[in-house]
N, C-alpha and C positions, 0 to 999 in steps of 0.2 A: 504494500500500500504506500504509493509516492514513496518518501526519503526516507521513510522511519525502519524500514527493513533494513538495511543495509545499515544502521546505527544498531537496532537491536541483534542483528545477526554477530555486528564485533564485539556485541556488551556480552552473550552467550558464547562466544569462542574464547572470554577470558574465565568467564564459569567453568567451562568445560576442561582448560589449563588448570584451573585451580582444586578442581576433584581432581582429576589423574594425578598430581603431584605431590598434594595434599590432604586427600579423602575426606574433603570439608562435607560436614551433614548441610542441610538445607540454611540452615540459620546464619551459617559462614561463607555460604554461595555469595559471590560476585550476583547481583540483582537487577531488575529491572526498577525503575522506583519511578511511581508515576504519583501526582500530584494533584488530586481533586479540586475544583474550587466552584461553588456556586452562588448563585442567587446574587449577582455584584451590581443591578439594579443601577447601569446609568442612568443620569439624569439630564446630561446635557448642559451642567454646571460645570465649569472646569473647578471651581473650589471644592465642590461637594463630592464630583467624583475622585479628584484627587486621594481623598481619604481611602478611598477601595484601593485605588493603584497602587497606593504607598502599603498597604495590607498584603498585597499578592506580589509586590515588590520583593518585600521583607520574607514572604513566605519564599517564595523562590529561590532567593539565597538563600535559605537559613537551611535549603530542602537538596534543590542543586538535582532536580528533578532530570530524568528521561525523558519525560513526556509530559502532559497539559491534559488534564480532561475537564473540561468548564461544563458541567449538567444543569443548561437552563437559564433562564430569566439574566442575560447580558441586559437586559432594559424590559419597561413596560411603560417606556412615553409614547405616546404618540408619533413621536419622530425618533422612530425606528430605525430609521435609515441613518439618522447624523450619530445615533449610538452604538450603532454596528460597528460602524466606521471608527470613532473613538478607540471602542476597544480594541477594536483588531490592530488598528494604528499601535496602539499601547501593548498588546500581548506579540503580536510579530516581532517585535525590538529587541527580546529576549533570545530571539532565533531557534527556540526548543518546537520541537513538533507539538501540535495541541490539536484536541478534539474536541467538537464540540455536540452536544444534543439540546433539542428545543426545549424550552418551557412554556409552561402554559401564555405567560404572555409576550415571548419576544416577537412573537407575529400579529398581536392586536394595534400596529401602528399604520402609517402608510406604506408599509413594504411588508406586501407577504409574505413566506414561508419560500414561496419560487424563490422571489426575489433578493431573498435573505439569504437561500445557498447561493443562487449565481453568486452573489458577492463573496461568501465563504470562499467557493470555488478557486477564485481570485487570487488567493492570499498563500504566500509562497511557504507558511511552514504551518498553516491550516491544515489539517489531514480529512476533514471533514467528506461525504459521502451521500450523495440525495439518496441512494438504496433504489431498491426496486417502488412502480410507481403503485400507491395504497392510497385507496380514497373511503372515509366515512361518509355513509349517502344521508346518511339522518343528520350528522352535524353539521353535513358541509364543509367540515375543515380538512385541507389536506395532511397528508403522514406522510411526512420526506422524516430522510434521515436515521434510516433504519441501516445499520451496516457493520460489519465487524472487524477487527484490524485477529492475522496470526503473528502469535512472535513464535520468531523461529529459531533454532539452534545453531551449529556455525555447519552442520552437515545440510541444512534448510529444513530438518522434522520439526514439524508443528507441536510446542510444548503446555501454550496457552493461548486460549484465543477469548479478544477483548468484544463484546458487544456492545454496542451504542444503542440504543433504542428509544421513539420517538414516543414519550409518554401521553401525547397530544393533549388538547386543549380545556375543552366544556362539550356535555354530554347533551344533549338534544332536550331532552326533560330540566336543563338545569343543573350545578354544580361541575365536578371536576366529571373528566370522562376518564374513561379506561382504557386495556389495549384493545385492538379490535383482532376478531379470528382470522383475518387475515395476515395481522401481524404474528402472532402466534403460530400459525401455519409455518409462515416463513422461516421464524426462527426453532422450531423442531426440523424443518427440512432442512435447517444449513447446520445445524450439531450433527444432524445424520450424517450431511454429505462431506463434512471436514472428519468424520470420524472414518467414514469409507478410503478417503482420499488419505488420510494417513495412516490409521490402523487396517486399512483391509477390512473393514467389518462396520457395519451402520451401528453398530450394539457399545462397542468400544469407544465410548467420546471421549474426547480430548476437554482437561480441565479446562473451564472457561469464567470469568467474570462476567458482572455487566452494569454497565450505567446509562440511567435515567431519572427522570425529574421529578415525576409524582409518584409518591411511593405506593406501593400496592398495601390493599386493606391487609396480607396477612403482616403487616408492619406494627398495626395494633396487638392482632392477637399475639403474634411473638414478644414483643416489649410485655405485658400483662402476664405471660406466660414466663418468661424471663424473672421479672421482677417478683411474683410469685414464689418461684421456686430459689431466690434471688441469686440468679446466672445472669444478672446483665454485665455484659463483657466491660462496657467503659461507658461514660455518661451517664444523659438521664432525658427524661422526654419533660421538656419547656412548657408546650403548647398539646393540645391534641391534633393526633394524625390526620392529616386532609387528603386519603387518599380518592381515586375514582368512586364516583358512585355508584357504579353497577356492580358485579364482583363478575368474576374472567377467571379465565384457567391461564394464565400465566405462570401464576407460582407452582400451580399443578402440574404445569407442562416441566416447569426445571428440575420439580421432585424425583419426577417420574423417569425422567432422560439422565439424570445424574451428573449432568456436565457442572453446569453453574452452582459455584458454590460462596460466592460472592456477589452482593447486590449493594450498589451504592449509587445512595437518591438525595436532591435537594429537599426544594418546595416548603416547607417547614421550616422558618429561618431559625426558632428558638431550638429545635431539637440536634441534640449530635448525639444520642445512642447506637451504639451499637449489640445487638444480640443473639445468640443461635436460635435458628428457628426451625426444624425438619432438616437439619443437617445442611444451611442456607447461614451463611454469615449476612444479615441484614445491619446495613449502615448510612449515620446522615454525616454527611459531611458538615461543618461546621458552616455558616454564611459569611459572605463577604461582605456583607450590604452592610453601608452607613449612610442611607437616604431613606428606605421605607418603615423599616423596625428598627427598634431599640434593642439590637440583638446582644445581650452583655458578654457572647466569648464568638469573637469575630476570627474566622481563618480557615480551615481547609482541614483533609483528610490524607495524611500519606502512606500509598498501597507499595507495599513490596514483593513479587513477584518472582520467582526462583525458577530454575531450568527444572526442579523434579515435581513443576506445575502446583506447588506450595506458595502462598501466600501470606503476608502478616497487613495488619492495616494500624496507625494511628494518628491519633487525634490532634491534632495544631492547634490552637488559637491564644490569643491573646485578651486580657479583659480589658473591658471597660477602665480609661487611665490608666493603662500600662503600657510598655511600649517592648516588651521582654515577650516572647512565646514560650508557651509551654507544651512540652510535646509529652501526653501522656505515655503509658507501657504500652510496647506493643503487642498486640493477641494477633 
């Protein structure tokens, strides 16, 4: 996928130097380290947004990330287009690959969803992907942005593979919407066909990730469940969950295929928990926003990703009058 193959191919040919010579377990692997950030909510202020920039600034360094995954809401003004633009301006500078998926509202401006990838499109260290074309006929809104990146080894076998997925917008009846069975479709047919393609076998899938912007209802029952039996991994739930209002076999479909074993969602500015849920690491990244809520621990989620399809994730931010990060344990 564009440039970033050929980065993560040498990042795993120093993994793969570092077991042969040293028989490092997983924890000691040379990694892939990717850097969540969501909900950074331009405004088209240069004072007001600067406070986000200087947040993801800080994070960056302090991170020294592989990759960029931004899940959602870059804005929700109206002028959509001059906030695109801002950020991209702002995050291209950094020259790290970055992904991005939609939120509910980066398309409620004068620039649609089309015209918000063409411009992604555009941008030299964007990795971004319109996906195959999926249209909701009851809401009207389109679902770009469905796509998935492999990382690969230094021999090119597929170790893990990241999904991006379009959590779309508002559901026809009102409130958040969900994914649609066509998206679900898709994404059971491409875990088969990357498990065919590298193990020989549709049964055999390859560990995978995935991120998106409204978290799915089983977000509540795990947190509940979590807290309950008290296994929440790290954080704590701010706010209550906003997920879709319908309920979908999405989580049903990852259960069941056993690939995805990591899910990490915005949308929810106050929440950064993380907890196991059906053998599903469910996670919110932390927000960036200093324009719409008063979010008191502002910053990000960092995933690290190993060659023996192992992961660890933690938590970044910084509070309220502080200028220090804190990066909790990692799980």
């Amino acid at each position: 996928m564009k440039k970033l193959i050929t980065i993560l191919c040498l990042t795993v040919f120093l993994i793969t130097a570092c077991l042969a010579l040293f028989g490092c377990d997983s924890t000691q692997q040379e990694k892939t380290v990717i850097l969540q950030i969501t909900d950074v909510h331009i405004r088209n202020n240069a004072e007001e947004d600067q406070k986000a920039f200087d947040t993801i600034t800080s994070l960056i360094e302090s991170t020294k990330p592989d990759m960029i995954v931004v899940t959602g809401d870059i804005t929700s003004e109206q002028d959509n287009e001059s906030a695109f633009k801002t950020f991209g301006n702002f995050i291209e500078a950094f020259k790290i690959p970055w992904y991005f998926v939609f939120g509910n509202h980066d398309a409620e401006g004068n620039w649609s969803k089309q015209q918000l990838s063409d411009y992604l499109l555009t941008l030299e260290y964007c990795q971004y992907e319109i996906g195959p074309e999926m249209q909701d006929a009851a809401s009207g809104y389109a679902c770009q942005g469905n796509y998935y990146v492999n990382l690969k080894d230094e021999s090119g076998k597929v170790y893990q593979t990241l999904f991006m997925l379009d959590s779309n917008m508002y559901a026809a009846e009102g409130g958040y919407d969900n994914f649609h069975d066509d998206q679900i479709e898709w994404y059971e047919n491409t875990v088969k066909q990357i498990a065919e393609e590298v193990n020989g076998d549709p049964s055999k899938v390859v560990p995978s990730l995935a991120f998106f912007h409204i978290p799915m209802q089983e977000f509540t029952t795990g947190y509940d469940e979590a807290r309950k039996n008290k296994a929440v991994l790290s954080g704590r739930r701010m706010e209550d969950e906003c997920p879709g209002v319908n309920p979908d076999d999405m989580f049903e479909t990852m259960v069941e295929l056993g690939s995805t074993k990591g899910v990490f969602v915005g949308h929810d500015h106050m929440n950064n928990y993380s907890v196991e849920y059906q053998g599903i690491r469910l996670t919110y990244a932390n927000s960036c926003d200093h324009n719409i809520y008063l979010v008191p621990k502002k910053g990000g989620c960092l995933i690290e990703v190993y060659a023996d399809g192992s992961f660890t994730t933690q938590s970044i931010y910084r509070s309220i009058g502080s200028s220090e990060f804190t990066f909790e344990e990692k799980i």
